[in-house]
Structure formats: structure tokens, C-alpha cells
Residue, then its C-alpha position, 0 to 999 in steps of 0.5 A: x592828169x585826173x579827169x574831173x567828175x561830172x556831177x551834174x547838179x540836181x535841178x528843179x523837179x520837172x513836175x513844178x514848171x509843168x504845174x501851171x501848164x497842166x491846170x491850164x491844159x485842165x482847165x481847157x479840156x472841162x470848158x471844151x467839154x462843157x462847150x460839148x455838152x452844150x453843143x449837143x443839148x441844143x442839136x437835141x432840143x432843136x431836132x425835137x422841136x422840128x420834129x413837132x409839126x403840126x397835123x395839117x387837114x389832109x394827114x388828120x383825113x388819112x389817119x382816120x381812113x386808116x383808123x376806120x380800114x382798121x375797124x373794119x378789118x378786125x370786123x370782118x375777122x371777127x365775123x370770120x371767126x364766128x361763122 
């Protein structure tokens, strides 16, 4: 008795059924990637808003004293300078 040959037969390419799950897969990682940059470009625009507070009275009277110290030392290093 002969063994009969196994010659399995050829099937679809692999490639084909996984076509569709690969666009899908595709297509989820560029809106997943668009969420992502949009997710950062409103952290972005959020952080710099909060960031922008307004001068209140006091900060604006402490920039000047130092304004004005700072006057007065490069004076005082000018005249020390010149003597």
C-alpha cells in the first residue's frame, strides 16, 4: 500500500484578508495621532493663557524700586569709576 502525497492546496495570500484590518488599524493610528496633537495644541494655548496675569499694583511698585536700585548702582559704579 502507497502512502497518498500530501499536497495541501494553495490558499488565498494572507496578505488579502488582513488588507481591510490593516486600513482600519491605519486609519485608527492617524486619528489617534490627530487627537494627540490636538490634545497638546490646547495644553499649549491653555498654559499660555494662564500664564498671562495681569500686573497687579504691588508687582508694578516692586519693578520699579528695583528699576530705580538698579539706576542707582550703575551710578555709584560710574562715579567709582571715575574717581
Amino acid at each position: 500500500m502507497s502512502q497518498p502525497e500530501f499536497n495541501p492546496e494553495p490558499t488565498q495570500p494572507q496578505s488579502q484578508p488582513q488588507q481591510p484590518h490593516e486600513h482600519h488599524l491605519t486609519r485608527a493610528l492617524v486619528w489617534i495621532g490627530v487627537a494627540g496633537l490636538t490634545a497638546a495644541l490646547a495644553v499649549t494655548i491653555v498654559r499660555t493663557l494662564a500664564s498671562r496675569r495681569p500686573d497687579d499694583p504691588t508687582s508694578q511698585r516692586i519693578q520699579t524700586l528695583i528699576d530705580e536700585a538698579n539706576q542707582l548702582l550703575k551710578t555709584l559704579d560710574e562715579q567709582r569709576h571715575s574717581a
